[in-house]
The first five atom37 places (N, CA, C, CB, O) and aatype in JSON, in Angstrom:
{
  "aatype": [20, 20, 20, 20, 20, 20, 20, 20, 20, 20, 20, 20, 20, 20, 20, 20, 20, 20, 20, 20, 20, 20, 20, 20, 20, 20, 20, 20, 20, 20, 20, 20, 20, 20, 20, 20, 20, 20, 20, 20, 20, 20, 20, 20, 20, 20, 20, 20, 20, 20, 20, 20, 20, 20, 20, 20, 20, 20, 20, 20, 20, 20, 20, 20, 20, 20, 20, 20, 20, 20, 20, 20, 20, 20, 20, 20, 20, 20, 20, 20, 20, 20, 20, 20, 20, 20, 20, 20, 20, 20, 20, 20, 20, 20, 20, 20, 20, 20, 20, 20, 20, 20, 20, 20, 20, 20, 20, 20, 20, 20, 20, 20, 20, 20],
  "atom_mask": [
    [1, 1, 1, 1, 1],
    [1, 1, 1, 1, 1],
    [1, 1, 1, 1, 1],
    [1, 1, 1, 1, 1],
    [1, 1, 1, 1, 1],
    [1, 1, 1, 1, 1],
    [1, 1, 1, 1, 1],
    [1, 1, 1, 1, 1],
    [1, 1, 1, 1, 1],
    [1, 1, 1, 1, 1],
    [1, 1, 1, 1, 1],
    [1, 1, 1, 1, 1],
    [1, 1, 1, 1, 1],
    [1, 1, 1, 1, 1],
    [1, 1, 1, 1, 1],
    [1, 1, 1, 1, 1],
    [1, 1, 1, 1, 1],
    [1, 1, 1, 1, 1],
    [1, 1, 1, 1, 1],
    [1, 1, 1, 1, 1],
    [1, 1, 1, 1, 1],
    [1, 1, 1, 1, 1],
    [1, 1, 1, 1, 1],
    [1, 1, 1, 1, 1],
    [1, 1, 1, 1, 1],
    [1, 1, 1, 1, 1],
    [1, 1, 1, 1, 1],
    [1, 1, 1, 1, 1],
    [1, 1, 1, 1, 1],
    [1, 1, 1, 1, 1],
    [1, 1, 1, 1, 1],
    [1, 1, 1, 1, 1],
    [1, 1, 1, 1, 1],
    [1, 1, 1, 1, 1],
    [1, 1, 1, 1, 1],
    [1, 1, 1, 1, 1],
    [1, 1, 1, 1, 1],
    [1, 1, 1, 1, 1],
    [1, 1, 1, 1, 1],
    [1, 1, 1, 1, 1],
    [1, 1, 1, 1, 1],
    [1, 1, 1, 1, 1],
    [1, 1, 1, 1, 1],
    [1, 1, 1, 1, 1],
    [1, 1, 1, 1, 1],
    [1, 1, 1, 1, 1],
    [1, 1, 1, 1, 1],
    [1, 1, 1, 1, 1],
    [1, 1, 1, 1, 1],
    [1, 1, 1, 1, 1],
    [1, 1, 1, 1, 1],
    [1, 1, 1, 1, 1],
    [1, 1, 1, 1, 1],
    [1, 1, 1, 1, 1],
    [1, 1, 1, 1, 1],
    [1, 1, 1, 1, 1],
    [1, 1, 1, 1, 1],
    [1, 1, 1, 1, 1],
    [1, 1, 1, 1, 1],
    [1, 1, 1, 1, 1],
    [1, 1, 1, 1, 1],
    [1, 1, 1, 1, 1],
    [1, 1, 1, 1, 1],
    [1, 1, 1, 1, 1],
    [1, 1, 1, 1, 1],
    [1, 1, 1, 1, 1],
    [1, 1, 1, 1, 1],
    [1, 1, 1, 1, 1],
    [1, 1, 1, 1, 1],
    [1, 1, 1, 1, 1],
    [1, 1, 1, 1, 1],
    [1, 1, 1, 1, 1],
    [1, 1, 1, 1, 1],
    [1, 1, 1, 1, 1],
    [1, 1, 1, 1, 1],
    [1, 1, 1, 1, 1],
    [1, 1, 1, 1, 1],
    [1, 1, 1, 1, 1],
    [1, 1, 1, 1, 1],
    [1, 1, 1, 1, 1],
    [1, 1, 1, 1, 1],
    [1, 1, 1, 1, 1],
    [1, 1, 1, 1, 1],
    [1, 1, 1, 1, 1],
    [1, 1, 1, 1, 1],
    [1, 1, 1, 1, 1],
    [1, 1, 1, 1, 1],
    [1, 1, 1, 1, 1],
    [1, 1, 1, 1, 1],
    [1, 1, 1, 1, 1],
    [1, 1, 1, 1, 1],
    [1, 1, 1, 1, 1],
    [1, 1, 1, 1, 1],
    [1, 1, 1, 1, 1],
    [1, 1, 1, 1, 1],
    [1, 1, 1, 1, 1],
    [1, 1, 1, 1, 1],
    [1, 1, 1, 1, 1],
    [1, 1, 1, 1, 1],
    [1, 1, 1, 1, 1],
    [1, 1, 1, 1, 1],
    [1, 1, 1, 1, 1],
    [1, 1, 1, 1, 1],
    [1, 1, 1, 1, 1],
    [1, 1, 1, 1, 1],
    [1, 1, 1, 1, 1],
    [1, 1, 1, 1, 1],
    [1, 1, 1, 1, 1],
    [1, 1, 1, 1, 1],
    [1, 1, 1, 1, 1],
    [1, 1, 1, 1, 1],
    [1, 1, 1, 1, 1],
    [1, 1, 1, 1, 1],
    [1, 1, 1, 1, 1]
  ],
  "atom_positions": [
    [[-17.23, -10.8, 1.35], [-16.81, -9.7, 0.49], [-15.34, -9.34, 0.73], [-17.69, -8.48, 0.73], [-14.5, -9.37, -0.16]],
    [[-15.02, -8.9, 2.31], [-13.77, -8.74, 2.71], [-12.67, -9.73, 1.84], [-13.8, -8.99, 4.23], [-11.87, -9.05, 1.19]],
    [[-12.49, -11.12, 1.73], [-11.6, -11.95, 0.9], [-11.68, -12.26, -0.21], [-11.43, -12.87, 1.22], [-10.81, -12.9, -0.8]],
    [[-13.16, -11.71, -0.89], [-12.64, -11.82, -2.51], [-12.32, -10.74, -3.25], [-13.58, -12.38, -3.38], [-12.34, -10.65, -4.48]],
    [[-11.86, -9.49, -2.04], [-11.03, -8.56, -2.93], [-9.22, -9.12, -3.13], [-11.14, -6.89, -2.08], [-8.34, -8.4, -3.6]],
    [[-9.07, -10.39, -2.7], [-7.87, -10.77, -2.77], [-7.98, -12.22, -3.65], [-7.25, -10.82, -1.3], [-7.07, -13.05, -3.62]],
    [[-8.73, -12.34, -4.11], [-8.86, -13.49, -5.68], [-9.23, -13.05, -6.71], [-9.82, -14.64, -5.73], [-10.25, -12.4, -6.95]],
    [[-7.91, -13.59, -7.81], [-7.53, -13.84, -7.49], [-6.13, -13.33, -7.18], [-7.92, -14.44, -7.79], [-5.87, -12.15, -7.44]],
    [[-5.17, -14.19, -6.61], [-3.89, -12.89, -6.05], [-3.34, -11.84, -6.5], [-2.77, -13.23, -5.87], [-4.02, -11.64, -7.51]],
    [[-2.91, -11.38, -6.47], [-2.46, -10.01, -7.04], [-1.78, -9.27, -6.23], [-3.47, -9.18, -7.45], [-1.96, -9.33, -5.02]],
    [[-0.76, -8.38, -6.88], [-0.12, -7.5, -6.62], [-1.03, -6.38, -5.92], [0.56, -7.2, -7.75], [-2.12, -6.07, -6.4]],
    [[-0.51, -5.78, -4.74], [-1.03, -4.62, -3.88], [-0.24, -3.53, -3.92], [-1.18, -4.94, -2.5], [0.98, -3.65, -4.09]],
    [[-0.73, -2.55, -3.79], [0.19, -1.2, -3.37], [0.05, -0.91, -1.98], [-0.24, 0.2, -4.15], [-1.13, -1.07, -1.69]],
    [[0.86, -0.49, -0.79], [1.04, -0.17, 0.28], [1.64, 1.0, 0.52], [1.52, -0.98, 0.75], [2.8, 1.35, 0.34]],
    [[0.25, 1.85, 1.15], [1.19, 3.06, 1.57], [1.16, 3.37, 3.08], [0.75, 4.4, 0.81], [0.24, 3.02, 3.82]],
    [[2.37, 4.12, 3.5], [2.37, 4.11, 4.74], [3.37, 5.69, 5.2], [2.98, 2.54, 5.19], [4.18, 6.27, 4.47]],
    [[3.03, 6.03, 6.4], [3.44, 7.85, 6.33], [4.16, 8.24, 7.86], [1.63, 9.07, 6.14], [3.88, 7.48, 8.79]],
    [[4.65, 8.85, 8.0], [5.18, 9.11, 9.24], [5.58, 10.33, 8.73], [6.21, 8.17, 9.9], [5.89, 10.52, 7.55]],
    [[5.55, 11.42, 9.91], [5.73, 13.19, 9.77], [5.53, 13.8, 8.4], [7.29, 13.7, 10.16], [4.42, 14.19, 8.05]],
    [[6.94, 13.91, 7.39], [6.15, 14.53, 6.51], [7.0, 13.61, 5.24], [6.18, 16.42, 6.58], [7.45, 14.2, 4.25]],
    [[7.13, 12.35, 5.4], [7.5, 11.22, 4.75], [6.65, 10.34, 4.23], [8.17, 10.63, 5.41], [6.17, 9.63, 5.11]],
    [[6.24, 10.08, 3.1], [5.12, 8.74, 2.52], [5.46, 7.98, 1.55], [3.81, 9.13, 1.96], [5.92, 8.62, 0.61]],
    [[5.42, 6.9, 1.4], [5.56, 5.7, 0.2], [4.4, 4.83, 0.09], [6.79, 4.67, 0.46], [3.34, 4.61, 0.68]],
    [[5.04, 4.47, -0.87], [4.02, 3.63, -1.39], [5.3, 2.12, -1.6], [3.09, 4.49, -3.09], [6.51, 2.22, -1.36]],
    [[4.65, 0.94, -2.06], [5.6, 0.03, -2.36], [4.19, -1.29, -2.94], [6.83, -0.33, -0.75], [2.98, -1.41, -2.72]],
    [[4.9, -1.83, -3.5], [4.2, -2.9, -4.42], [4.28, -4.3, -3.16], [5.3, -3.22, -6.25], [5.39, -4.53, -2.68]],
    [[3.36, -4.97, -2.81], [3.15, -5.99, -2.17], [2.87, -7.73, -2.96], [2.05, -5.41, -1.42], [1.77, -8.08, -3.38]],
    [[3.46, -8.15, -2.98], [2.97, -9.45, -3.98], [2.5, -10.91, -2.47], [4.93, -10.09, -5.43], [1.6, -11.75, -2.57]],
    [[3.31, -10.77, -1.46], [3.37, -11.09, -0.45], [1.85, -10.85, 0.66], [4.57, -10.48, -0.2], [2.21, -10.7, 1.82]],
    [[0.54, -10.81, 0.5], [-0.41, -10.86, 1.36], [-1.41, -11.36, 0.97], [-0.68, -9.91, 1.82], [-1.77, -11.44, -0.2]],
    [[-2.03, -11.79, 2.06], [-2.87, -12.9, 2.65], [-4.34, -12.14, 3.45], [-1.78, -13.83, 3.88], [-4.24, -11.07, 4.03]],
    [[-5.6, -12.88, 3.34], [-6.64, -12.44, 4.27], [-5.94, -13.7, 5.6], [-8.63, -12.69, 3.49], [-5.38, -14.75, 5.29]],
    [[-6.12, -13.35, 6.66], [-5.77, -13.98, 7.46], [-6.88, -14.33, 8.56], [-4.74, -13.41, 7.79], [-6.86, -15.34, 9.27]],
    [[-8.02, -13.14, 8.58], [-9.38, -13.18, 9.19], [-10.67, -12.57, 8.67], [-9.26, -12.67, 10.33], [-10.5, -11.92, 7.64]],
    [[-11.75, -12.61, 9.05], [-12.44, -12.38, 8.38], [-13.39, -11.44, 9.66], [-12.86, -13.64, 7.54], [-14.02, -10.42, 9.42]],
    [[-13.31, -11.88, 10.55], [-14.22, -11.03, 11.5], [-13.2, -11.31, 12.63], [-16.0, -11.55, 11.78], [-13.06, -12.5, 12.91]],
    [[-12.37, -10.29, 13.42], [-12.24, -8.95, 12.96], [-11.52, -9.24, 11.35], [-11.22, -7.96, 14.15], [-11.18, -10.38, 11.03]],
    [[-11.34, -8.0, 10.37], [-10.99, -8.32, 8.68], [-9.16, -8.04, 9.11], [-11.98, -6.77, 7.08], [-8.66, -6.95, 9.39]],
    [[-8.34, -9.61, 9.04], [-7.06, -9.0, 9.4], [-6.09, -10.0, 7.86], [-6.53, -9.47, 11.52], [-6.32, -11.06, 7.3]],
    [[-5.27, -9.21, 7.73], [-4.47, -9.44, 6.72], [-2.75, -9.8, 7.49], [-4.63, -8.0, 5.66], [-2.35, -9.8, 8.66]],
    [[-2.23, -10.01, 6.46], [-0.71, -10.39, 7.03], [0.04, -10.17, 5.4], [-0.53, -12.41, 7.87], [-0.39, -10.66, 4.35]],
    [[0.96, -9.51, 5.51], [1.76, -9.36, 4.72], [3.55, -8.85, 4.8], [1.0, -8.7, 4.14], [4.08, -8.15, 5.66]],
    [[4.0, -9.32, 3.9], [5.65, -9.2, 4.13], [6.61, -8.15, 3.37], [6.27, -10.56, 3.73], [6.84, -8.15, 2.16]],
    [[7.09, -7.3, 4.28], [7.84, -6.41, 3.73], [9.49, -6.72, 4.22], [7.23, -5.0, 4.13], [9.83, -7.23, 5.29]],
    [[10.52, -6.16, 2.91], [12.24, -6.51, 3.5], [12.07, -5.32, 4.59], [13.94, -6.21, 2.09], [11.43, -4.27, 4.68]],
    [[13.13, -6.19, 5.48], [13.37, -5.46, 6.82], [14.21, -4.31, 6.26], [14.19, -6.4, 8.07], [14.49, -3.48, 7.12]],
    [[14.68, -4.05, 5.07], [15.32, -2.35, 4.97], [14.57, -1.47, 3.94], [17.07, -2.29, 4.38], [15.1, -0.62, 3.22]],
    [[13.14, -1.83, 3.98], [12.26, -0.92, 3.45], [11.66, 0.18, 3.97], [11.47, -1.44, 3.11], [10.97, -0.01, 4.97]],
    [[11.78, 1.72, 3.37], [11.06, 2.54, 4.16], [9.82, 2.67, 4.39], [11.27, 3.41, 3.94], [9.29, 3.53, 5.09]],
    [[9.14, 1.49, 3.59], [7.58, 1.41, 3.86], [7.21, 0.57, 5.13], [6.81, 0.73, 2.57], [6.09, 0.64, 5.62]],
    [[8.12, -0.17, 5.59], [8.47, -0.73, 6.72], [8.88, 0.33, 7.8], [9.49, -1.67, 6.42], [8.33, 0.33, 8.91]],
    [[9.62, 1.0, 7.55], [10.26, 1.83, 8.85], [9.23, 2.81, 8.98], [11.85, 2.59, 8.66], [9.1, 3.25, 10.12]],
    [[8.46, 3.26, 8.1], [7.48, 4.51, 8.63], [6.13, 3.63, 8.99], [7.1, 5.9, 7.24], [5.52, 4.05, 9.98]],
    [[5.5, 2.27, 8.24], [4.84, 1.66, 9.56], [4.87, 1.17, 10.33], [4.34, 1.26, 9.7], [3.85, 0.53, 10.6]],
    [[6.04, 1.1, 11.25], [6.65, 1.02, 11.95], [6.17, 1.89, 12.95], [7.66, 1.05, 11.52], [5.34, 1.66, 13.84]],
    [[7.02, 3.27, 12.6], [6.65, 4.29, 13.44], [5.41, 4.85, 13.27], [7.48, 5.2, 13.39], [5.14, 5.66, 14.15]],
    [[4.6, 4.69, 12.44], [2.73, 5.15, 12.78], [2.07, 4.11, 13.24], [1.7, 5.61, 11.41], [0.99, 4.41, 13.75]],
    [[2.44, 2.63, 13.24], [1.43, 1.66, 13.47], [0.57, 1.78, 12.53], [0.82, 1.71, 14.66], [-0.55, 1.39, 12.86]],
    [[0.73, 2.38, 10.95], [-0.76, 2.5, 10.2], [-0.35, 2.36, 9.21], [-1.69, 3.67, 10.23], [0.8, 2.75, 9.04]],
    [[-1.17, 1.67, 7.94], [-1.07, 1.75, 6.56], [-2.21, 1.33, 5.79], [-0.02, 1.06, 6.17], [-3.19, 0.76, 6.26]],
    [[-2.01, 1.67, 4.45], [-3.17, 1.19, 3.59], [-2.78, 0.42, 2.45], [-3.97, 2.3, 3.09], [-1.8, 0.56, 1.73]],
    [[-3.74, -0.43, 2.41], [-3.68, -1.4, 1.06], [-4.59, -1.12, 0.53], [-3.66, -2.84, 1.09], [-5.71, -1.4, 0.98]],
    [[-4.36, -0.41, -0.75], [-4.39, -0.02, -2.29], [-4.76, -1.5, -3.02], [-2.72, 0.7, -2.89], [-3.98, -2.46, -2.98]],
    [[-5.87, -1.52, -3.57], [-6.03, -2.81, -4.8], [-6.1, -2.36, -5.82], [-7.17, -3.74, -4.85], [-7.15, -1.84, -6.16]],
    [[-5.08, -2.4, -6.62], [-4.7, -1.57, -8.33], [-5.55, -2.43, -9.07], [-2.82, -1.64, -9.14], [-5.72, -3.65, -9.08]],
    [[-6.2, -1.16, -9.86], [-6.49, -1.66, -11.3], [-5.41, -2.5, -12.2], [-6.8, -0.44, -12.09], [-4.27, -2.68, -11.75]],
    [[-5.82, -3.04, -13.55], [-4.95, -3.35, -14.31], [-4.64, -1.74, -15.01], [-5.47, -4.62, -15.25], [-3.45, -1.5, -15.17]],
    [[-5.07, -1.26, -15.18], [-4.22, 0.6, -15.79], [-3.34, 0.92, -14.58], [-5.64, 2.38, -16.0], [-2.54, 1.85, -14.7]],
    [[-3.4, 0.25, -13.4], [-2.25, 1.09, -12.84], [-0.85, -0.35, -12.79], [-2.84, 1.94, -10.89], [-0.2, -0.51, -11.75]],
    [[-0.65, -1.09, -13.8], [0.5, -2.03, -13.69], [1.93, -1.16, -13.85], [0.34, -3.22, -14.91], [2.99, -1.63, -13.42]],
    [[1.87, -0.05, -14.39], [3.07, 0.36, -14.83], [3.13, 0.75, -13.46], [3.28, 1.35, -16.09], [3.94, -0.09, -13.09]],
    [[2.86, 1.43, -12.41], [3.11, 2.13, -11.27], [3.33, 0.91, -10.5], [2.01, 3.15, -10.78], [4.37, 0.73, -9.88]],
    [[2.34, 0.04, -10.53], [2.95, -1.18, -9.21], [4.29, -1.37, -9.76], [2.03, -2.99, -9.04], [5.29, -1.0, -9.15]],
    [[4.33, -2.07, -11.14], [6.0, -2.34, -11.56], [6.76, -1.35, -10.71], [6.43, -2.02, -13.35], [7.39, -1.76, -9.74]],
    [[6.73, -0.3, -10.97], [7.8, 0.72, -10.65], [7.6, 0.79, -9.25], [7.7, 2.16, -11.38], [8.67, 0.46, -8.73]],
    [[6.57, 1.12, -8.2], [6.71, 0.89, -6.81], [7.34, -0.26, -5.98], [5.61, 0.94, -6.47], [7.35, -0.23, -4.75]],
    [[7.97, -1.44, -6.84], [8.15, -2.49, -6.85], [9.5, -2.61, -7.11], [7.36, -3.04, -7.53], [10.19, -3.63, -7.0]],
    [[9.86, -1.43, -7.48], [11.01, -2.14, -8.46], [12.42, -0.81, -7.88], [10.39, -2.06, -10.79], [13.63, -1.05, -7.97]],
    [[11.88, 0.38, -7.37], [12.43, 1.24, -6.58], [12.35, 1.47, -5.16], [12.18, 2.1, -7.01], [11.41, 0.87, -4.64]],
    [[13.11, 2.21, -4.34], [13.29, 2.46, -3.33], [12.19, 4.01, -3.24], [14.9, 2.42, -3.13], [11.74, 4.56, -4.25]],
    [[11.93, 4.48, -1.8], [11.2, 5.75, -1.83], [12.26, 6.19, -1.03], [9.62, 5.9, -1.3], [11.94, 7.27, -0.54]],
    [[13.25, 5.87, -0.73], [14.01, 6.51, 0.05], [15.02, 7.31, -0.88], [14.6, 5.57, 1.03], [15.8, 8.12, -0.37]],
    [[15.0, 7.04, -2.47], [15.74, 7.72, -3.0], [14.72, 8.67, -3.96], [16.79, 6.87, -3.6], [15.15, 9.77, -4.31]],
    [[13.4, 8.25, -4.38], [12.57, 9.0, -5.32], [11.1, 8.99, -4.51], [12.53, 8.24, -6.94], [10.87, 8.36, -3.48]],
    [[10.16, 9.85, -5.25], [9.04, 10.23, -4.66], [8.67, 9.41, -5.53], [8.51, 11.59, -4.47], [9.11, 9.22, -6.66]],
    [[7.33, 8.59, -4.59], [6.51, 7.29, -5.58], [5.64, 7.81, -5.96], [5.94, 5.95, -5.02], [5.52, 7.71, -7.18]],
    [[4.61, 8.56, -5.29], [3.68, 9.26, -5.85], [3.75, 10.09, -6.8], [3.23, 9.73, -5.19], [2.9, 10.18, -7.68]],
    [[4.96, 10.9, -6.71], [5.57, 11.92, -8.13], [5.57, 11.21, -9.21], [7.15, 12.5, -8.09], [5.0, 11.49, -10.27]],
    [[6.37, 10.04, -8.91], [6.86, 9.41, -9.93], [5.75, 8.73, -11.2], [7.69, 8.4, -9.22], [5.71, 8.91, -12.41]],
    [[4.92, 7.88, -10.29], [3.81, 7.05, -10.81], [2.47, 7.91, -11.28], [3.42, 6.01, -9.63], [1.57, 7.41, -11.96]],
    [[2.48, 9.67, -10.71], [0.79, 10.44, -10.62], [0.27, 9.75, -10.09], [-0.15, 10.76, -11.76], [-0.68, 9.58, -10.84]],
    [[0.11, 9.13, -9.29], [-0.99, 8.47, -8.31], [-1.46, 10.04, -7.14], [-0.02, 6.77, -7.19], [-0.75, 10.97, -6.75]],
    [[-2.72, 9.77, -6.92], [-3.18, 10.64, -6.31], [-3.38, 10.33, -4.94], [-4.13, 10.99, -6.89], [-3.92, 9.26, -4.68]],
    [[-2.94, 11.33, -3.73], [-3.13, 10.82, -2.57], [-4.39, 11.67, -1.97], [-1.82, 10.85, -1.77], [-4.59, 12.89, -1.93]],
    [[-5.11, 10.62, -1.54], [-5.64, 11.36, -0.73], [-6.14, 11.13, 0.81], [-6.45, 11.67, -1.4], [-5.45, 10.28, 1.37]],
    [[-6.93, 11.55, 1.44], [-6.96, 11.9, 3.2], [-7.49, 10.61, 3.08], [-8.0, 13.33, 4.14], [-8.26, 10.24, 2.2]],
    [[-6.95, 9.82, 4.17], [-7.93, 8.85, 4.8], [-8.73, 9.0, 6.26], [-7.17, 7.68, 4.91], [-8.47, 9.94, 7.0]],
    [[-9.53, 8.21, 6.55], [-10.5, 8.48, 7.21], [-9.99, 8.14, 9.12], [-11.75, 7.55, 6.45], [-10.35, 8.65, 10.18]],
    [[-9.03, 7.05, 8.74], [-8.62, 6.73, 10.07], [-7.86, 6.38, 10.65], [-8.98, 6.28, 10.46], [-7.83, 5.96, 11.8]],
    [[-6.48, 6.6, 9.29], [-5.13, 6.73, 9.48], [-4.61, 7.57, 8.8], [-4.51, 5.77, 9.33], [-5.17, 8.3, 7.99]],
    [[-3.28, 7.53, 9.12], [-2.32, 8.65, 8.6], [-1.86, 8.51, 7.23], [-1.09, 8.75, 9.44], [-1.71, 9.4, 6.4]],
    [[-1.66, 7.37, 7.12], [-1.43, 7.06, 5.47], [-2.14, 7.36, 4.3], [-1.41, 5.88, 5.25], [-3.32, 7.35, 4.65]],
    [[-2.08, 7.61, 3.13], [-3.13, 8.16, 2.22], [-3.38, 6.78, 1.58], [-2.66, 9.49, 1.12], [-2.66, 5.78, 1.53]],
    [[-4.88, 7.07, 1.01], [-5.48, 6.22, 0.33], [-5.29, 6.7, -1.47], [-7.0, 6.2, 0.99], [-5.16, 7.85, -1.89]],
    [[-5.3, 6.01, -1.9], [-4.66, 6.2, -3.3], [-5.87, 6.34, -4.49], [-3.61, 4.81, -3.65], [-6.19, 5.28, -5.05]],
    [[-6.54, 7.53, -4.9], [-7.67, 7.16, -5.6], [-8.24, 6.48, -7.12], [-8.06, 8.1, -5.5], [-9.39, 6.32, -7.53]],
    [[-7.08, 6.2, -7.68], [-7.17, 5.63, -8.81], [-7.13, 4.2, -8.61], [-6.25, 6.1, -9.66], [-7.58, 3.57, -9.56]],
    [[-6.71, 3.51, -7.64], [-7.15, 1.93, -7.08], [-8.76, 1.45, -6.82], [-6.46, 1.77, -5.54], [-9.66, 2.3, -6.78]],
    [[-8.96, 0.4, -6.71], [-10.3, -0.41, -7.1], [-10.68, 0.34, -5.68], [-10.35, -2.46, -7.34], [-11.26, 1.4, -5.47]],
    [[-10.21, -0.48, -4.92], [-10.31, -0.7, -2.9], [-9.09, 0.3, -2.48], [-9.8, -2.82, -2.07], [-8.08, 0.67, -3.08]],
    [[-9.57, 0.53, -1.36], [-8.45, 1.09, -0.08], [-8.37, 0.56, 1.37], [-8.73, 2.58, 0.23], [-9.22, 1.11, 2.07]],
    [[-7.86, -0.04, 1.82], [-8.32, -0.68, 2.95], [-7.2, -0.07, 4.42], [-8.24, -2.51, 2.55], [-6.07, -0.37, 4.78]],
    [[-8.0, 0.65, 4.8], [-7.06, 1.15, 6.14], [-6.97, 0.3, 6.69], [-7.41, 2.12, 7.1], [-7.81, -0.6, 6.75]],
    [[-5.38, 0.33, 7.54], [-5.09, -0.77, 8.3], [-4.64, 0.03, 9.63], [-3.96, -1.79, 7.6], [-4.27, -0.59, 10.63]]
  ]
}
């Protein structure tokens, strides 16, 4: 079950949070990498702030978008959060996750704390 939420590939949303800072960012770049324990691998540019705040929490979530949310991946994808709010921007809804700091996004299929 764990790897066929990733066939076939597709674009991800990634969010990730530190103090009172959160983004989101579009992932085209990830992989299931295990299956028991469930581990993924994916690539972010080294001057992304979705990078620098999981960084500093060690935590994030991968978001599996519907096709109704393409206009928001485009745009999480296509901007910086260091200059605009992604969640403002797109209405995506955040909400509490269960076992990290990052929010889980509720209009996505899956949420997968990492």
């Amino acid at each position: 079950m764990f790897q066929e939420l990733f066939y076939p590939r597709q674009a991800v949303l990634v969010t990730a949070s530190s103090s009172e800072k959160t983004n989101i960012t579009s992932v085209e770049w990830l992989t299931p990498v295990s299956e028991k324990p469930p581990m993924l691998a994916l690539s972010l540019s080294n001057t992304s702030l979705t990078l620098d705040l999981l960084c500093a929490s060690m935590e994030f979530v991968v978001a599996i978008p519907t096709e109704k949310l393409k206009d928001a991946v485009l745009l999480c994808g296509a901007t910086s959060g260091k200059y605009i709010d992604k969640f403002e921007e797109t209405k995506l809804t955040q909400v509490r996750a269960k076992r990290v700091s990052a929010p889980l996004i509720l209009e996505a299929a899956a949420n997968i704390e990492c």
